[in-house]
N, CA, C and O of each residue as an XYZ file, in Angstrom:
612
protein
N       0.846     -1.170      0.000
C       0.000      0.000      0.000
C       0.893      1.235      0.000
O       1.726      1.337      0.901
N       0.781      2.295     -1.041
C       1.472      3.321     -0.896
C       1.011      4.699      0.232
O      -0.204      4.841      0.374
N       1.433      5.151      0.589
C       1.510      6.467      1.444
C       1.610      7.843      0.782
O       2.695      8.040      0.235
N       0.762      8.793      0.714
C       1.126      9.803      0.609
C       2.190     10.627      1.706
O       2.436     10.258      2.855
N       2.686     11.717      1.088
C       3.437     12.408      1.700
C       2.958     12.951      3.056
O       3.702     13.202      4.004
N       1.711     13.091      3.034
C       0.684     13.408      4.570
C       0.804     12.533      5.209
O       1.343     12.905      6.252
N       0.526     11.035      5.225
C       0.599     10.225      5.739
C       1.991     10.135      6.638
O       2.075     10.064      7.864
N       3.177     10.161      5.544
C       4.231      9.791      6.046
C       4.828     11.194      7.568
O       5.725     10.894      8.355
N       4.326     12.138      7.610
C       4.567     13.136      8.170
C       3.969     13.165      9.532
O       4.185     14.047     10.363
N       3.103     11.997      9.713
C       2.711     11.918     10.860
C       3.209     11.111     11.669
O       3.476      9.960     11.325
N       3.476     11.674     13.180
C       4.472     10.696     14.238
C       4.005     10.001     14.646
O       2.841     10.133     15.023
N       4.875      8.616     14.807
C       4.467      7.529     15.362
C       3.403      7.616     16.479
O       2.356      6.973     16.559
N       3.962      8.679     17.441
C       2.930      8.947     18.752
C       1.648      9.199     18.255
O       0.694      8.422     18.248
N       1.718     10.682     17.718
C       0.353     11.131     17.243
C      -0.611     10.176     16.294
O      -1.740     10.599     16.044
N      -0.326      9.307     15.933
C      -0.911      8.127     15.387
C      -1.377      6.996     16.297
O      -2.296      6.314     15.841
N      -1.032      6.760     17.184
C      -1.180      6.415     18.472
C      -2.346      6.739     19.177
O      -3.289      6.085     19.622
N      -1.930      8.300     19.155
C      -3.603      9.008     20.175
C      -4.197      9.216     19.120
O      -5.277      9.715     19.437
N      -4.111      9.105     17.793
C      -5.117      9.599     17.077
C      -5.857      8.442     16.987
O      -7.021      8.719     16.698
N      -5.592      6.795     17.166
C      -6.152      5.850     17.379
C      -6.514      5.559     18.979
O      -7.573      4.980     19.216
N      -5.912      5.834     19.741
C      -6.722      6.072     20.992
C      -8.082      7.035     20.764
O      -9.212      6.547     20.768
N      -7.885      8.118     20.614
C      -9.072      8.929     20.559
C     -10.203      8.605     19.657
O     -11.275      9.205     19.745
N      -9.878      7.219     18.379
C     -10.904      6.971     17.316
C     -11.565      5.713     18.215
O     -12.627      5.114     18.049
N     -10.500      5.547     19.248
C     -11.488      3.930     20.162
C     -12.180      4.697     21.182
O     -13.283      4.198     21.402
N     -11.959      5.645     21.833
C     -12.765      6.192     22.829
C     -13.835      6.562     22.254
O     -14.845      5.898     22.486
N     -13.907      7.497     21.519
C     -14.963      7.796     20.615
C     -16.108      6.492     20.204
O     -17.311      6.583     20.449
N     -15.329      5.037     19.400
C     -16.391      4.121     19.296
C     -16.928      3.765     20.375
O     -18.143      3.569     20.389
N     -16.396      3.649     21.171
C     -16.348      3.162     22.437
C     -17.711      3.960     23.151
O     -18.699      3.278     23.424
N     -17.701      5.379     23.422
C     -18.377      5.842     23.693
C     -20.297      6.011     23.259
O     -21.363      6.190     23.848
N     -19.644      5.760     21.511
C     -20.575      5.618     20.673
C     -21.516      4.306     21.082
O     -22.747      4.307     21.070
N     -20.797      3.365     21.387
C     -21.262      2.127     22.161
C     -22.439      1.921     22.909
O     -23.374      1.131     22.769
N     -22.158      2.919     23.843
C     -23.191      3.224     24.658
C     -24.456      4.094     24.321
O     -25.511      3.880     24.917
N     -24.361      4.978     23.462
C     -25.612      5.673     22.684
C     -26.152      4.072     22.084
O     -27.247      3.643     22.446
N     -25.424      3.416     21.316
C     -25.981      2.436     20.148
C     -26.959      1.742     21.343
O     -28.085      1.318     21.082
N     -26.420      1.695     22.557
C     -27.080      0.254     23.167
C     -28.184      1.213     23.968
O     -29.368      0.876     23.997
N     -27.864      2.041     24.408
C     -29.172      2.954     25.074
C     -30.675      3.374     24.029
O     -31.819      3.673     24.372
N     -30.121      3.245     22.836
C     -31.396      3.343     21.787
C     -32.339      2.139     21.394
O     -33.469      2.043     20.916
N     -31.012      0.956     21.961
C     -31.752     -0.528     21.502
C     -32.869     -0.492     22.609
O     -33.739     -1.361     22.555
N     -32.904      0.430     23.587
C     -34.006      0.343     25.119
C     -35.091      1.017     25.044
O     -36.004      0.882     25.858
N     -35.140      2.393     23.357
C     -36.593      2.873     23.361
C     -37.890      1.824     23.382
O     -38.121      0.854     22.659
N     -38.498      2.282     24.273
C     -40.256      1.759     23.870
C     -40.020      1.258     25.183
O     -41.164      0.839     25.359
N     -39.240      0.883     26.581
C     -39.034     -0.227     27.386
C     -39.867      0.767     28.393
O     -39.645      1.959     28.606
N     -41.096     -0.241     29.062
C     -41.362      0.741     29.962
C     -40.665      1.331     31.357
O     -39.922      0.742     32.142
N     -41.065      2.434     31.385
C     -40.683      3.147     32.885
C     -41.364      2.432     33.996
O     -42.559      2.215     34.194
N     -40.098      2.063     34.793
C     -40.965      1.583     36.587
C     -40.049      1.847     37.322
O     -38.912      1.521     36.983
N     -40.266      2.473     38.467
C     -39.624      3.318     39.318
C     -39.174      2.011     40.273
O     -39.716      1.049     40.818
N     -37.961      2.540     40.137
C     -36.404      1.251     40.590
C     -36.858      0.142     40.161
O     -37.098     -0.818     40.892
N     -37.078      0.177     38.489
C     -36.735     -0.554     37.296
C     -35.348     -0.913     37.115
O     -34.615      0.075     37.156
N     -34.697     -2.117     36.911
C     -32.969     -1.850     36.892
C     -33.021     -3.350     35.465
O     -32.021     -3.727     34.855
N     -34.420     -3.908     35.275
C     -33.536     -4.236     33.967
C     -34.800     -4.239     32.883
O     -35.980     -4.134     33.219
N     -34.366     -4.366     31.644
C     -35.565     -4.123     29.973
C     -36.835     -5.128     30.504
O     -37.979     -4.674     30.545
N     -36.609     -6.208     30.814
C     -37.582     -7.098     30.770
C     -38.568     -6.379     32.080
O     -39.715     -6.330     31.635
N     -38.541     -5.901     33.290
C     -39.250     -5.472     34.001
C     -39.790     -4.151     33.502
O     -40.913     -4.142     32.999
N     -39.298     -3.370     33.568
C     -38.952     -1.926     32.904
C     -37.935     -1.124     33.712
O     -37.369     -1.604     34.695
N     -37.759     -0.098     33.341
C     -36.053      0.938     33.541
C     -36.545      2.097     34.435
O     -37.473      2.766     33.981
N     -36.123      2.373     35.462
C     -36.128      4.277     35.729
C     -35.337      4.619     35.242
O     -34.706      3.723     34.682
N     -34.740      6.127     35.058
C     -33.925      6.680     34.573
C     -32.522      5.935     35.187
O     -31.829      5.274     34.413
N     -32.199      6.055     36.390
C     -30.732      5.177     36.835
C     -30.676      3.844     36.315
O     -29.662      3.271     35.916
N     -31.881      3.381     36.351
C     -31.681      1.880     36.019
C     -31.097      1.836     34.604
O     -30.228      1.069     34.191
N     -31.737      2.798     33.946
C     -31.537      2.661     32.189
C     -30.088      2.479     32.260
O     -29.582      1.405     31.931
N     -29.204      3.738     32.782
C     -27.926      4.154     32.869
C     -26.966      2.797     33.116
O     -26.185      2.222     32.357
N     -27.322      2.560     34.365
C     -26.771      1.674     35.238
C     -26.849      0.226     34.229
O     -25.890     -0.538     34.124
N     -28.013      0.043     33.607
C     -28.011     -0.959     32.769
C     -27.195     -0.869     31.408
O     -26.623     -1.793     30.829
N     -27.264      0.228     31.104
C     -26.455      0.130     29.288
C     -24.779      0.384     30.155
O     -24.002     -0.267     29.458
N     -24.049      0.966     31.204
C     -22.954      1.162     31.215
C     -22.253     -0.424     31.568
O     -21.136     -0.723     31.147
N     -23.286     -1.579     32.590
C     -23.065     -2.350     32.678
C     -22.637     -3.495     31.012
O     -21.728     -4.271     30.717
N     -23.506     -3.139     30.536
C     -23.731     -4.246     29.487
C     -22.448     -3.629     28.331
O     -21.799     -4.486     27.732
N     -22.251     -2.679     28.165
C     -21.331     -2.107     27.501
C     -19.873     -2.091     28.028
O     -18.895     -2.226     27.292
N     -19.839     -1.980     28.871
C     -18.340     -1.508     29.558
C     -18.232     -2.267     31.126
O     -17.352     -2.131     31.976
N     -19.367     -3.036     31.152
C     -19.138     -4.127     31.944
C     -18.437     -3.182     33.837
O     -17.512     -3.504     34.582
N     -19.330     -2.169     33.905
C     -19.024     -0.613     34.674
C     -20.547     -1.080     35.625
O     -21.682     -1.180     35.161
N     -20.129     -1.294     36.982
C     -21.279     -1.250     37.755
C     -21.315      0.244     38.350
O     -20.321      0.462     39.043
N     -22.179      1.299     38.262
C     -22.887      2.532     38.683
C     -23.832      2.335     39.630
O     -24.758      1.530     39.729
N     -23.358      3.374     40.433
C     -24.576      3.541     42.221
C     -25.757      4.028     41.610
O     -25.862      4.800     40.657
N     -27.102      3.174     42.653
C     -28.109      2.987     42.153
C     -28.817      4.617     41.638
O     -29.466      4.832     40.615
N     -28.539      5.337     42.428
C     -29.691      6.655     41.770
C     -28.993      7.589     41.383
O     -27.805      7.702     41.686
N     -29.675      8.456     40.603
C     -29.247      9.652     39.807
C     -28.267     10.092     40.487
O     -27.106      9.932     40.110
N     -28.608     10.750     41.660
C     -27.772     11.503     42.876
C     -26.098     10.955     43.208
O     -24.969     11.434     43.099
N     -26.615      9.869     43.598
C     -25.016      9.282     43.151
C     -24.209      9.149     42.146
O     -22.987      9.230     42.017
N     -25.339      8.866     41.248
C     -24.354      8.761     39.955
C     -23.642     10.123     39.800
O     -22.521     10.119     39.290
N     -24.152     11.192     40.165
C     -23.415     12.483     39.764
C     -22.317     12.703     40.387
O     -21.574     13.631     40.066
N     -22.032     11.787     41.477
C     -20.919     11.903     41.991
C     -19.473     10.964     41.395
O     -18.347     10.758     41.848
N     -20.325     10.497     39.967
C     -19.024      9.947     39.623
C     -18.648      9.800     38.135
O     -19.466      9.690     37.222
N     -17.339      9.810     38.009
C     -16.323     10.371     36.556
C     -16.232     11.802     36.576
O     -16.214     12.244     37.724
N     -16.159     12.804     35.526
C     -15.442     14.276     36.135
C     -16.921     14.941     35.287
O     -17.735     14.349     34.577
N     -16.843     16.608     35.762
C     -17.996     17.188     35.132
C     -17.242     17.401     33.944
O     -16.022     17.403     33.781
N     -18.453     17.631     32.903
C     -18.134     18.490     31.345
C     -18.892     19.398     31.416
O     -19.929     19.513     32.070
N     -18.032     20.565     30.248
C     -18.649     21.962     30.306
C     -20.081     21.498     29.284
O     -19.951     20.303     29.020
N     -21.079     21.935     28.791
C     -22.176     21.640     27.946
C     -21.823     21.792     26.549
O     -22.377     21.123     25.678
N     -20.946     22.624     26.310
C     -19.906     22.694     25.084
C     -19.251     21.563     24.701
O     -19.214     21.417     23.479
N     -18.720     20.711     25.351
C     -17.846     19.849     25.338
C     -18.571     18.566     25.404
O     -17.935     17.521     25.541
N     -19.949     18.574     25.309
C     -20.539     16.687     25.487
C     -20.420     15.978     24.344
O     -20.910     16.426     23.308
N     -19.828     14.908     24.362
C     -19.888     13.790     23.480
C     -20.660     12.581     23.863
O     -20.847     12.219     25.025
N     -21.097     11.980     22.786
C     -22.257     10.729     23.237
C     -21.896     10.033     24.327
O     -20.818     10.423     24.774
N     -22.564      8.837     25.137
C     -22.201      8.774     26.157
C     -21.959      8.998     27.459
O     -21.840      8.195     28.384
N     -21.880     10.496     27.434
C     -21.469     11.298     28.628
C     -23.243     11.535     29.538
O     -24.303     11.166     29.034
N     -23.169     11.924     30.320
C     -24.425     11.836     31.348
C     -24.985     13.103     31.237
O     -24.282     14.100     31.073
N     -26.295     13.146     31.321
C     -26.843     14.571     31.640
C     -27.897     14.109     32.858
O     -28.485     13.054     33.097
N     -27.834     15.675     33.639
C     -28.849     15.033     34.815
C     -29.712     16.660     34.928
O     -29.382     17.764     34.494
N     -30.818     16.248     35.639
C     -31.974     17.511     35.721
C     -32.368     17.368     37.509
O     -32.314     16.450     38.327
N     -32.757     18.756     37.542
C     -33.666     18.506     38.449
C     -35.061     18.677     38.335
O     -35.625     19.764     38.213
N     -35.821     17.117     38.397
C     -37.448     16.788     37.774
C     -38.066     16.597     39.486
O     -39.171     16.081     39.321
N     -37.926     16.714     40.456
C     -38.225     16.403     41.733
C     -37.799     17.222     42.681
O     -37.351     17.014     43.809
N     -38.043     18.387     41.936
C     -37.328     19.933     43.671
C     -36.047     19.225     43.896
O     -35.722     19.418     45.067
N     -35.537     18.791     43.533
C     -34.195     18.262     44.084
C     -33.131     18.065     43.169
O     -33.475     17.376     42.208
N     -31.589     18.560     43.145
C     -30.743     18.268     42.343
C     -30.639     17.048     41.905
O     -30.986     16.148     42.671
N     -30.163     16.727     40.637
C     -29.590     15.146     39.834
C     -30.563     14.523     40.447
O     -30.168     13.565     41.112
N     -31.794     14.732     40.470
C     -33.037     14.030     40.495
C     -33.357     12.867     39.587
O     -33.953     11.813     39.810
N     -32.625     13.500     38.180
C     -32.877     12.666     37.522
C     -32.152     12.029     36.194
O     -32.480     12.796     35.289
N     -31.487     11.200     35.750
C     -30.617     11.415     34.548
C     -30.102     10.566     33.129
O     -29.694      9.441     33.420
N     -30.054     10.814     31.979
C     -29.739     10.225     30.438
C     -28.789     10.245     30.190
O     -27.789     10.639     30.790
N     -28.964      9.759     29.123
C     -27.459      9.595     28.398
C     -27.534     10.484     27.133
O     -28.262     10.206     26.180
N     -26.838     11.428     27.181
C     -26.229     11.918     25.977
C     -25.888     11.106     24.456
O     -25.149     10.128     24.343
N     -26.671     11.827     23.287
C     -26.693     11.022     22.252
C     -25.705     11.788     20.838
O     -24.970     11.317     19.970
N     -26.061     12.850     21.111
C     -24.918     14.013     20.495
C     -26.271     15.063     19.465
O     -27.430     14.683     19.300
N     -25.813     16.087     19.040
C     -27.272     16.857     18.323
C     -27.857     17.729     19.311
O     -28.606     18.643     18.964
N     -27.516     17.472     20.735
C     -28.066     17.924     21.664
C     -29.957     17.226     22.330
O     -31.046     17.636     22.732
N     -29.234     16.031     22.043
C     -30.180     15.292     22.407
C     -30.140     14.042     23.309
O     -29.128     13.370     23.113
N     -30.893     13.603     24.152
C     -30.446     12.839     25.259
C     -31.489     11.682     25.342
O     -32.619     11.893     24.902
N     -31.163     10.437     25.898
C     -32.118      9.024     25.612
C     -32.369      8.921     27.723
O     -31.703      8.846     28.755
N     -33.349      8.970     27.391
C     -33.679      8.451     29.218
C     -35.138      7.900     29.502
O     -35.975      7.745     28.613
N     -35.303      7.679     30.569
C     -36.710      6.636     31.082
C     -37.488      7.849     32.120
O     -37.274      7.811     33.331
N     -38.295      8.788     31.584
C     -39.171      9.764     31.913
C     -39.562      9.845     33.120
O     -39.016     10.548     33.971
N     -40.913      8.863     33.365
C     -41.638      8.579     34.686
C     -42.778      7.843     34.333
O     -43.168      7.552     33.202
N     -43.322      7.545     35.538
C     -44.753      6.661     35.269
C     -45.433      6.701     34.238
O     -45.851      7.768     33.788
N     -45.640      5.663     33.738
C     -47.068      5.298     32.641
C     -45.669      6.343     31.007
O     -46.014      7.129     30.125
N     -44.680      5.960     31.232
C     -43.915      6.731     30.044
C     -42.801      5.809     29.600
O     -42.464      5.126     30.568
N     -42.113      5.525     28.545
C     -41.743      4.280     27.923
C     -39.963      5.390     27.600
O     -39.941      6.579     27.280
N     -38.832      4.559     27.806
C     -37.503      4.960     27.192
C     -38.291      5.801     26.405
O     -39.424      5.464     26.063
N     -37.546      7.384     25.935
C     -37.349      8.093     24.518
C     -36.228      9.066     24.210
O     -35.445      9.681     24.934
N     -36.325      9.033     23.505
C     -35.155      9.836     23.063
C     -35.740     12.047     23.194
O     -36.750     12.672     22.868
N     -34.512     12.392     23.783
C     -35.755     14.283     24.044
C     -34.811     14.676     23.549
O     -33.820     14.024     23.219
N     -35.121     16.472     23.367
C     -34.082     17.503     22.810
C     -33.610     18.127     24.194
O     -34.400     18.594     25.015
N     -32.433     18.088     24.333
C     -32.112     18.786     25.617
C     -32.778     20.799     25.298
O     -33.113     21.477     26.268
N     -32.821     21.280     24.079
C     -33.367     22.166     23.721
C     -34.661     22.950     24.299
O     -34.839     24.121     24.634
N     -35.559     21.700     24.269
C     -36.970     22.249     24.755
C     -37.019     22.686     26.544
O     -36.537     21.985     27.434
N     -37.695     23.946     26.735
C     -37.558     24.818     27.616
C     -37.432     23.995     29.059
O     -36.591     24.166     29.942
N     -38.745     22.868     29.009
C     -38.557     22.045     30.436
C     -37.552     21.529     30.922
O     -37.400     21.480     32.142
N     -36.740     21.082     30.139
C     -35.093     20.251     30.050
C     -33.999     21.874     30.393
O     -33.583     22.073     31.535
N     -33.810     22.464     29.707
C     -33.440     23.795     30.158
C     -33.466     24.210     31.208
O     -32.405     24.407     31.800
N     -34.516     24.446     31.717
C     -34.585     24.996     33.154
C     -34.516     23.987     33.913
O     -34.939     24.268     35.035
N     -34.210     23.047     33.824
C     -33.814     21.852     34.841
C     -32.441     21.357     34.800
O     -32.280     20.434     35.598
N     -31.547     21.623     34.227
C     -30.186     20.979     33.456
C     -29.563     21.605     34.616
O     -29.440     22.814     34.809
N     -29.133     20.519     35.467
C     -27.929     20.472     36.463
C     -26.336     20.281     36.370
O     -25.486     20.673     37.169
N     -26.161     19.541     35.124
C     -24.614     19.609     34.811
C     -24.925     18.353     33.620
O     -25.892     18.067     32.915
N     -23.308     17.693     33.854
C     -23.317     16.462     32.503
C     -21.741     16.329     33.312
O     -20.941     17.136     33.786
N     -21.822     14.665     33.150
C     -20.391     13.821     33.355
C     -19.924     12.846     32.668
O     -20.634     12.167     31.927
N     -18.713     12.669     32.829
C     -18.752     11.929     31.743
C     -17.967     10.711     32.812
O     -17.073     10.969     33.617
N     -18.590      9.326     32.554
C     -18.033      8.043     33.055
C     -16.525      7.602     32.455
O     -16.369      7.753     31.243
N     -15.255      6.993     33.350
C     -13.852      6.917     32.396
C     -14.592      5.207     32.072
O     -15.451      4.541     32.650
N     -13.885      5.032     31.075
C     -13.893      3.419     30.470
C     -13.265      2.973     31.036
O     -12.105      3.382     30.993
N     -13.649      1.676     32.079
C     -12.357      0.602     32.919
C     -11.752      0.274     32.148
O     -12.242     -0.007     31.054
N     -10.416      0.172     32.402
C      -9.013      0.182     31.545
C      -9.430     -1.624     31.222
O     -10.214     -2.308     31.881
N      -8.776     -1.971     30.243
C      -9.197     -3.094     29.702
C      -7.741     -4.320     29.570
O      -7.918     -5.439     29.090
């Protein structure tokens, strides 16, 4: 296989992270793919797997498990206490968004899909869907976004 002159100009290293950063990325992508396979699953409050139905933590807690094989503390609240915050500028799929839907911080929280759109398990009598973090209710509730590290493998 021949090489262009671009090719050849790039350092061993930077070829390196530029393939690190193309696996984090799938990697991450991973978890959107498998959080979408869960639309339609109904909502039941401390739901933790598809066949019963999901709350919002459960959803989480379930696709990070099945993906990255990553056990996450059971409720929203905790979960926010773990991996580092991201600015809202900076979310890539994967990464967590949380609201407050219950007078109370990280009440409640999805997964980031990218578009500015997020996949989570609503509330009673409401099935997995995919929302626009855009629309005003999500807005005035948006408490932060984190992002989970991938257990080293």
């Amino acid at each position: 296989m021949a090489f262009g002159a671009e090719s050849q100009a790039i350092e061993p290293s930077s070829s390196t992270a530029l393939s690190k950063l193309q696996n984090l990325t799938n990697r991450a992508s991973e978890l959107a793919i498998q959080a979408m396979g869960m639309i339609g699953i109904r909502y039941k409050y401390g739901g933790d797997a598809p066949e019963s139905g999901l709350d919002c933590s459960g959803l989480v807690r379930y696709v990070f498990k099945q993906v990255w094989g990553k056990d996450l503390p059971r409720t929203s609240e905790q979960i926010s206490h773990v991996g580092q915050q991201v600015d809202t500028n900076d979310l890539r799929p994967g990464d967590l968004v949380f609201y407050n839907t219950l007078r109370r911080g990280f009440s409640h929280v999805g997964i980031y899909l990218g578009d500015n759109k997020f996949i989570h398990a609503p509330s009673s009598g409401g099935q997995v869907r995919i929302e626009s973090m855009d629309l005003s209710y999500w807005k005035q509730r948006f408490n932060g976004a984190r992002r989970i590290n991938e257990p080293e493998q």
